[in-house]
N, C-alpha and C positions, 0 to 999 in steps of 0.2 A: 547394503550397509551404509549406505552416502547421502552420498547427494539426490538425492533423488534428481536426482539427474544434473548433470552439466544440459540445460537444456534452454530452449527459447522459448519461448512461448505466447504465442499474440496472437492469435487469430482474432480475434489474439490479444490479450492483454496480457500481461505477463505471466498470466498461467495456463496459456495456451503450451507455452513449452515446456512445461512441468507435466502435465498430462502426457507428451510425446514421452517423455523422458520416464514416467510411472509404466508406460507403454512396453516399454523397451526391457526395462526394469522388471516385468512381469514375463516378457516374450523369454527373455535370456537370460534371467538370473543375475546374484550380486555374487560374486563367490567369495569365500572368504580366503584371508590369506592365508599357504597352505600349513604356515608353524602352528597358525591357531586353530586347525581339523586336527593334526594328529598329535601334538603335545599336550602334556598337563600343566598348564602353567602355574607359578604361584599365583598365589591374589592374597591382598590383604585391603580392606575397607578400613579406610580412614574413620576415627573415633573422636566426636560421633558421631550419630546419622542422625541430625535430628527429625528430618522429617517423616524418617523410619519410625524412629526409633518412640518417638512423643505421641503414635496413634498404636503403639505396639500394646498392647498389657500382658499382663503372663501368659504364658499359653493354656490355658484353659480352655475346653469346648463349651464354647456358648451355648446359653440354655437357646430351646427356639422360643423362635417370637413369630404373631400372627401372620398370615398375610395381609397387608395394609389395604385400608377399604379405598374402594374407588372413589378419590377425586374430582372436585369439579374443572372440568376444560371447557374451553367454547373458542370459536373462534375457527375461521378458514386463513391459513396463509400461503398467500400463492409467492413462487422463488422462482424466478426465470436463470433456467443454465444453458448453454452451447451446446455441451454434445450430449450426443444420445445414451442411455443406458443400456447397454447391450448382455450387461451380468452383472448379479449381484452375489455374486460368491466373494465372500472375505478376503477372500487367499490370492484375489487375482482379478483386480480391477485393474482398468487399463487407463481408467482419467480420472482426474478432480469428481464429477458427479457422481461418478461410481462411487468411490471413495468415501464421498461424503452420506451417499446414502447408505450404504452397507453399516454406515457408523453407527446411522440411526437405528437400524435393526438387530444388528449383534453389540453385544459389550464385551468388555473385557474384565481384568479381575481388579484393579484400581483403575483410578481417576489419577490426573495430574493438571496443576496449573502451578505456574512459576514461582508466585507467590505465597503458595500453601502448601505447596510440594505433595508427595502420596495425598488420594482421598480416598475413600471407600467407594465400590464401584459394587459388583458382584460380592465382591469381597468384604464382611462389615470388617474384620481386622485382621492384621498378618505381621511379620516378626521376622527377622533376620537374623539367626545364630552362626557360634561360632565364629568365623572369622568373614562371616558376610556373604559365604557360601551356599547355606540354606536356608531358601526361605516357607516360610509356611503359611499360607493363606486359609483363614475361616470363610466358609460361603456364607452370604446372610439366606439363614432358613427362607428366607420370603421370594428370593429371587425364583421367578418361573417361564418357562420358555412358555411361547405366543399360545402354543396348544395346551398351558396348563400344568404338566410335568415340571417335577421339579428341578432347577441345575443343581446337578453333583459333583463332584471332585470325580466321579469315571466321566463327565462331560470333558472336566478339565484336562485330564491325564490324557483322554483320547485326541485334542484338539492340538496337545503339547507333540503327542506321539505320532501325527500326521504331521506337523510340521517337522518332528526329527527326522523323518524318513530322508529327506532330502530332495523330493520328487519335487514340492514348489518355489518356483521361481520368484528371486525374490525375498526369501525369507532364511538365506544362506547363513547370516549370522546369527541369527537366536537358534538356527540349528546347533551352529556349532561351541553357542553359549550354554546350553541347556543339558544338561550330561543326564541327571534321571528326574521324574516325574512321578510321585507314587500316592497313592490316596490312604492316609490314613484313617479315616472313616468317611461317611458317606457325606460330609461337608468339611473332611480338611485334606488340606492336600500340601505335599513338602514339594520343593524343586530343588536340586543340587545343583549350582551354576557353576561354569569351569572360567565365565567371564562377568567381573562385576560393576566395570564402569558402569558411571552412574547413566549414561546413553543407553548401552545394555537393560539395565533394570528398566530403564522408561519403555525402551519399547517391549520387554518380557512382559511386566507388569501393566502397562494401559494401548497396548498397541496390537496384541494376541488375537484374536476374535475367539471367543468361546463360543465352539458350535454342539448341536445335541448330537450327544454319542449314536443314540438308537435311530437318527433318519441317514448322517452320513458314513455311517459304515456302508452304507448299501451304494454308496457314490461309488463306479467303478474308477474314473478319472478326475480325482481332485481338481487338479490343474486347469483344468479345462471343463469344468462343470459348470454352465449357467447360471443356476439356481434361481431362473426366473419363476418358477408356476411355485407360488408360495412358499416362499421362504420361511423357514422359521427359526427367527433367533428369539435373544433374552431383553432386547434396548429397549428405547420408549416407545420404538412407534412401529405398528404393523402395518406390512406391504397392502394392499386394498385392493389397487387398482395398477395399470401398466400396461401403455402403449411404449412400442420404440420408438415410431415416429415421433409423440406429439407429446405426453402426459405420463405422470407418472403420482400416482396418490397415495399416501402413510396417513392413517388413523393413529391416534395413541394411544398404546398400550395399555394405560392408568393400573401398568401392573409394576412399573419400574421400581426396585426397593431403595434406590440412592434417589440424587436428584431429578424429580421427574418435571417435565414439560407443561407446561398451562394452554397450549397450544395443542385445537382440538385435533383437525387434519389441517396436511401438509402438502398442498397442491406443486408440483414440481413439473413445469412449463420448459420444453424446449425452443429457445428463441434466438435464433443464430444473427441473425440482424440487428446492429446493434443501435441503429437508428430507428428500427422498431422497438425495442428493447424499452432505449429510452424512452419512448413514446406511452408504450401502456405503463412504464412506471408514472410519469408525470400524469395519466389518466386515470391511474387508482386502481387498473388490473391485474398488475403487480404489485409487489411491495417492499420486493428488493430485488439488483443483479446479484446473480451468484456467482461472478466471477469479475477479477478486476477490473475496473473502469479505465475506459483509455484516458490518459491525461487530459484529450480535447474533451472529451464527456463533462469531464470533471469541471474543465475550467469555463464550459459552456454553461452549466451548471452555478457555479462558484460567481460569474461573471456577471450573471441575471436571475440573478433571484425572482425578481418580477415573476419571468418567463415558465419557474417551476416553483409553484408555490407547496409550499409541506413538503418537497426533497430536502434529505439533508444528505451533503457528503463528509467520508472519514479518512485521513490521510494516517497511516503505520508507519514502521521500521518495516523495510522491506525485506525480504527472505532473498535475493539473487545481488547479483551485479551483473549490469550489461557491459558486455566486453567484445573486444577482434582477437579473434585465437586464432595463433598463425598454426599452419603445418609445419613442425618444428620436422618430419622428415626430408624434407625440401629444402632447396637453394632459394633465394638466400636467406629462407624463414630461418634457418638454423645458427644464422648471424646473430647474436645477442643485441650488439653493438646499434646492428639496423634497427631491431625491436622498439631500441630503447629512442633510436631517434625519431622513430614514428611518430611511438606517444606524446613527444614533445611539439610535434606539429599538428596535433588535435586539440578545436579550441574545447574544451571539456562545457564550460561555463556557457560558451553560447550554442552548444545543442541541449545542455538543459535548459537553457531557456528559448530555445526557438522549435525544440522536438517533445520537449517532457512538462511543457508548460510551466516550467519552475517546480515542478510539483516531483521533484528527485533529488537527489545528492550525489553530490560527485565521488566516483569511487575509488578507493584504496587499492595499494598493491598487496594487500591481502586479501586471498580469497576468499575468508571466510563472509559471509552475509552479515551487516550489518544488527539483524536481529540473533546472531546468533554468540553465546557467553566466550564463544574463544576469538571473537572479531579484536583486532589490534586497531582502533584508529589512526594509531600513532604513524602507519606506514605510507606514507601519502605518495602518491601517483609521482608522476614526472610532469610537472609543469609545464603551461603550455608557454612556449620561446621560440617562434621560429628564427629567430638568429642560431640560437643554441641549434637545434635542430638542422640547421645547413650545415655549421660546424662539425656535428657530430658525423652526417652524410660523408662529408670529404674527409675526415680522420679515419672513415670505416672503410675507405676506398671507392666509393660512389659518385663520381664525377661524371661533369657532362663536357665530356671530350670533345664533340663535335658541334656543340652550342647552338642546340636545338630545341634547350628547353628543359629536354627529359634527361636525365642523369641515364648513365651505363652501370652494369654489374660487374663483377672483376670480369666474366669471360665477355665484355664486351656488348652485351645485348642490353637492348632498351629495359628500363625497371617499371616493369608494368607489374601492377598489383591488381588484382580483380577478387572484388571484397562480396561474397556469397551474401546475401539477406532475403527476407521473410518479402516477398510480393505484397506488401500490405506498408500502407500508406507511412507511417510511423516508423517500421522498418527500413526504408526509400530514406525520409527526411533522415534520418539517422547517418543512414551511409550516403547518400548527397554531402555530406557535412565535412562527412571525414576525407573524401574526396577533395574536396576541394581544399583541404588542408595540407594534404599530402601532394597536390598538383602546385598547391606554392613554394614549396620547395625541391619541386622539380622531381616530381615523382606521375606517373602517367597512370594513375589511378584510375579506375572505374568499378561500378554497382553493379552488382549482375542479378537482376533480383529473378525468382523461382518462385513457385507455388508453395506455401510454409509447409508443407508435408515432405518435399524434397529434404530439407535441411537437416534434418535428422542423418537420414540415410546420409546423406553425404558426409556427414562429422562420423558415422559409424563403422563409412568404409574407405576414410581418409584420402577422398574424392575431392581436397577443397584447398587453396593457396593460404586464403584469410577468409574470416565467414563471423560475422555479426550474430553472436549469440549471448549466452547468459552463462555467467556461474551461480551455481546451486550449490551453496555450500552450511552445512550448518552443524554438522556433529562434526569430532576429531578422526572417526574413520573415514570421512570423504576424502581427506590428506591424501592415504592411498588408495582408493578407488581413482581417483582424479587425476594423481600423479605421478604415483611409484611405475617405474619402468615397465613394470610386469602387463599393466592393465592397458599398454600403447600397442600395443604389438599387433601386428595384424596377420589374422590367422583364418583362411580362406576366405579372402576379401573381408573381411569384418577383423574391428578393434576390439581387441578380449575383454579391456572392461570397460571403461568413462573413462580414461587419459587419449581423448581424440587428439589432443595439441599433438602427441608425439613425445611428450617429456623425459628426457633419458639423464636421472643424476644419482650415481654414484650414491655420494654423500647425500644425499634425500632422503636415500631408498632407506637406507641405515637409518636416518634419524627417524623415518617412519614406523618403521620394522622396532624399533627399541619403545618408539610412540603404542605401539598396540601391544605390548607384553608389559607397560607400565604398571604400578604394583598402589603409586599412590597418586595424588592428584596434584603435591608440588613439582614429582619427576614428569605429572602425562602434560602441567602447563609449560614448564621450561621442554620440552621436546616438541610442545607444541609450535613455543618462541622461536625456537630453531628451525626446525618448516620453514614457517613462516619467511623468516629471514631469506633462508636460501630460496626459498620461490620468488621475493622481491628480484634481487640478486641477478634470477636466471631469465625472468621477465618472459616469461611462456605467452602471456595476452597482454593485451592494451587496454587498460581500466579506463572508464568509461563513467557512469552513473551507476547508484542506487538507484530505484527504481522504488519509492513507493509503494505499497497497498492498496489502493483507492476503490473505497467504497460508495455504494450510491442504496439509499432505500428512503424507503415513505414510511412515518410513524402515523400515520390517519389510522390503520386499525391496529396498531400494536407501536408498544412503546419496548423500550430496554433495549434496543438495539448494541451491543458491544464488539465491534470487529475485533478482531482477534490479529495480533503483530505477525506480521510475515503471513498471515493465513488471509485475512479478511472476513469475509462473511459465510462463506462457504464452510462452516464447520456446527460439531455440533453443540458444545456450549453455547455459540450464540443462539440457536431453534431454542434451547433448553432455558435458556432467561427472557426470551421476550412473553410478555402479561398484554394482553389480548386489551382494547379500549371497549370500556362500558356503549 
C-alpha cells in the first residue's frame, strides 16, 4: 500500500534502496488495515471527475475497429541497469529492472500521466457510475496478446481474481479494494470497488498487469512463478532474448493499440560498475544509465563538458528524503527532546553540498517526498544552531559531568551514538558529516558502515540504534504503513510492516485510521494535515536532503529523451517517446 518502501538505496544511487524495499514488499506483503478487509465502508467520489469523466461517453458497446497495421520502427537502444533479472512475472518483481521490464511486456487497462490524468491503455474507454463505485471499462477490439489472441474481459476478470485471492505479496490493497469483477461481454467488463481514492483508482486502473487467462491458469504458484521462457503479455515490446548474467533483449510488438514505441529493439545491458557504466555511455555503447546517477557522476559530468561530449544530464523532484531513523524502542532514542537536539547539530547545507554535490534539497519534517501531491513545504526541519543544540542537550538532561568531552545519559554512561550506513563511498561522506556534528556538541558519535545488503535486515529486525537511510513516501496510505503503531511491532524477530523507527502514537494512529475511511478529498487533505503535524511534533527521524533524480544519457542515436519526476529514466513512457536519429 506505501511506500514502497522506507528504504535506502545506493548501491547505489537512490534507488538501489527502493529495489531492497520492492524486495521485501514482494517477499512479505503490504497488509491492509484490518477495518478495511472486513468492513463496507461508505465512499462517495467527489463531483466531478474530470478526468474520468471528460473520456467517459455513454456506455455503449463500441463498434470494433481493425487491427492497426504494422508501423515503421528502427533503431537499437541499448539501457545499462545494476541488477539482474531474475523474473518477469508481474505480480512479483523484486527490483527496479524487473519492474520496469515486466511494464514493457504486460499493460494494464488505462494509462495515467499528471497532467492528462486517465488515458486509454488496453482500455479505448471506461466510465464511473453511481457513486464512483462502478467502474466499467471497454477493451479496444485491437488489443492482442504477443501470440495473437485476442484480450478479453475473462483475461481481465481472471487477472482481477488472482489478485483477490490474496495469495500475492504485495498487492494486499487492490485485494481489499476490489469487491467484484464481472464481464459483461466478451470486451466489457464492470468492477465494483469498496475503495475509491483517487491512489486506489491509479493503481486498479494503470498499475494491474493484465495477464492471458488461458496460459496462467496452468501456473500452479503464482507467487513465485518465473515467467522467464516466453512470456506472453499485451505491451509494446516482446521478450526475444535473455541471459541472467549479462543481457537481456525486447523487440516491439508493433501490435500495441494505444501509444506505441518507435523504437525497434531494446537492448537491456547489466553493468554494475558504474565507472564502467560511465564509460561505454560517453563511448556510444550505451545510451542511457537506468538507474540514478551518483551526484559525483553527475557533477563529473556537469563540470566538464569537454571531457563528455553529447551526454546530457537531467535533474527531478525527487521521490525519497534521506534521513537518521532513530530506534524509537531504545534508550535514549525514545527521548523526543534528544531527537530534536541532534537535528539541530547537523549542518544540513554543508553535506548537500560537500556529499550531494549541490545537486539535492534540504529536507522537511514531512515525510511525504517532495514529488509527491500531499508534500507540505511549509514544515521545515530544525535549523542547524549548534549553540541551540547544547542548550537543548543540558535542558534534556545530558551533561558532561566528568569533563571529558562526551556528555552522559541520565543513567550515567557515555552517549555513544553509532549511526548504521551503506559501505559505499556517499553513504560514509554522509554519516562522516553527521559525526562530526554531533562530536561538537559532545556527543561520541561513530559510522559503522556494513555491506548495503545488511541494512535492510537490520531496519526489518530492529537490530539498529540510528541507521542512515531514506523515506519513501508518496501516497496518503504510506502514513500508516510507516507509522501507525500496528506496523512497528516485532513479531518473531521481524517488524510487521515499514514502521522500523518503532513509532508508537496514540493520537496518530486515530488521525490515520479516520485518514483511510475518508469519504471525500477536503476531510482525507485536512487528516492528512494533521499526520503531518503530529509526525513533525514527535520527530521519529532527522531530515536530512531531498535527494534529486539524476539522469545521464546520450541523444547520438535517439532524441526525446523525458525523465520522468521521482522516477527517472527507468520507466516506460520515456522507451515509448524516444524517435530514433535518421
Amino acid at each position: 500500500m506505501l511506500i514502497k518502501h522506507l528504504a535506502p538505496n545506493l548501491a547505489r544511487s537512490s534507488r538501489f534502496w527502493l529495489s531492497l524495499a520492492l524486495c521485501v514488499c514482494a517477499l512479505f506483503g503490504c497488509a491492509a488495515p484490518p477495518w478495511r478487509r472486513t468492513a463496507t465502508p461508505t465512499v462517495s467520489v467527489p463531483a466531478p471527475r474530470p478526468t474520468l469523466a471528460e473520456s467517459s461517453p455513454a456506455p455503449v458497446t463500441p463498434a470494433p475497429t481493425p487491427v492497426p497495421e504494422a508501423y515503421a520502427v528502427s533503431g537499437e537502444l541499448h539501457l545499462a541497469v545494476r541488477e539482474n533479472i531474475r523474473s518477469l512475472n508481474p505480480f512479483a518483481t523484486t527490483n527496479d529492472s524487473e519492474a520496469f521490464v515486466t511494464r514493457l511486456i504486460y499493460d494494464s487497462l488505462l494509462d495515467y500521466q499528471p497532467a492528462r490524468g486517465f488515458l486509454p491503455n488496453l482500455a479505448e474507454r471506461w466510465e464511473f457510475r453511481g457513486d464512483g463505485s462502478r467502474l466499467t471499462v471497454w477493451l479496444n477490439p485491437a488489443a492482442r496478446w504477443h501470440d495473437g489472441a485476442v484480450v478479453s474481459a475473462a483475461d481481465v476478470v481472471f487477472t482481477f481474481g488472482l489478485i483477490r485471492r490474496g495469495t500475492l505479496p504485495g498487492w494486499a490493497d487492490i485485494a481489499a479494494a476490489v469487491d467484484r469483477v464481472e464481464a459483461i461481454s466478451p470486451q466489457e467488463v464492470q468492477l465494483t470497488l469498496l475503495d475509491t481514492r483517487e491512489e486506489i483508482l491509479r493503481r486498479v486502473c494503470t498499475r494491474v498487469p493484465i495477464v492471458p487467462a488461458a496460459l496462467w491458469q496452468a501456473v500452479p504458484e503464482p507467487a513465485t512463478y518465473a515467467n522467464l521462457e516466453h512470456p506472453v503479455g499485451c505491451g509494446p515490446f516482446v521478450l526475444e532474448f535473455h541471459t541472467d548474467a549479462e543481457r537481456l533483449v525486447l523487440r516491439n510488438s508493433q501490435r500495441h493499440p494505444a501509444r506505441a514505441p518507435t523504437v525497434a529493439t531494446l537492448v537491456i545491458d547489466i553493468v554494475r560498475d558504474e565507472t564502467r557504466a560511465l564509460q561505454e555511455l560517453n563511448e556510444g555503447r550505451v545510451d542511457a544509465l537506468g538507474w540514478d546517477a551518483q551526484p559525483a557522476m553527475v557533477a563529473d559530468v556537469r563540470d566538464h563538458a569537454d571531457k563528455y561530449p553529447g551526454l546530457h544530464w537531467n535533474q527531478a523532484a525527487g521521490a525519497k528524503q534521506r534521513v537518521v531513523l532513530f530506534n524509537l524502542r531504545l534508550a535514549p532514542y525514545d527521548d523526543a527532546r534528544l531527537r530534536t537536539a541532534l537535528a539541530k547539530a547537523v549542518d544540513v547545507a554543508g553535506i548537500i553540498r560537500q556529499a550531494a554535490f549541490s545537486l539535492a534539497e534540504p529536507a522537511t519534517s514531512d515525510p511525504f517526498a517532495p514529488s509527491s501531491q500531499w508534500h507540505d513545504a511549509s514544515r521545515a526541519a530544525p535549523a542547524y544552531n549548534t549553540q541551540a543544540a547544547v542548550e537543548a542537550l543540558e535542558a534534556a538532561g545530558y551533561h558532561d559531568t566528568n569533563e571529558d568531552g562526551i556528555r552522559e545519559r541520565p543513567d550515567g554512561s557515555a552517549l555513544l551514538i553509532p549511526i548504521l550506513c551503506a559501505k559505499v563511498e556517499t553513504e560514509q561522506k554522509i554519516a562522516s558529516l553527521i559525526v562530526a556534528g554531533w562530536k561538537a556538541v559532545g556527543i561520541a558519535a561513530q559510522a559503522v558502515p556494513v555491506a548495503p545488503e545488511q541494512v535492510l535486515p537490520a531496519l526489518m529486525d530492529g537490530s539498529f540504534e540510528a541507521v542512515l537511510t531514506e523515506l519513501d513516501l508518496v501516497e496518503q496510505s504510506a502514513l500508516y504503513d510507516c507509522f501507525h503503531t500496528s506496523q512497528g511491532e516485532l513479531r518473531g524477530g521481524r517488524v510487521v510492516g515499514r514502521n522500523y523507527a518503532g513509532y508508537a502514537s496514540a493520537a496518530f494512529d486515530r488521525t490515520v485510521e479516520l485518514l483511510l475511511e475518508a469519504g471525500n478529498d477536503r476531510e482525507r487533505l485536512d487528516l492528512t494535515r494533521q499526520a503531518q503535524r503530529t509526525l513533525a511534533e514527535g520527530a521519529p527521524w532527522l531530515p536530512l536532503f531531498s535527494p534529486n533524480v539524476l539522469s545521464l544519457y546520450s541523444e547520438t542515436r535517439f532524441e526525446g529523451w523525458s525523465p520522468v519526476p521521482g522516477i527517472g529514466l527507468l520507466d516506460r513512457h520515456v522507451i515509448v517517446g524516444l524517435v530514433p536519429r535518421d
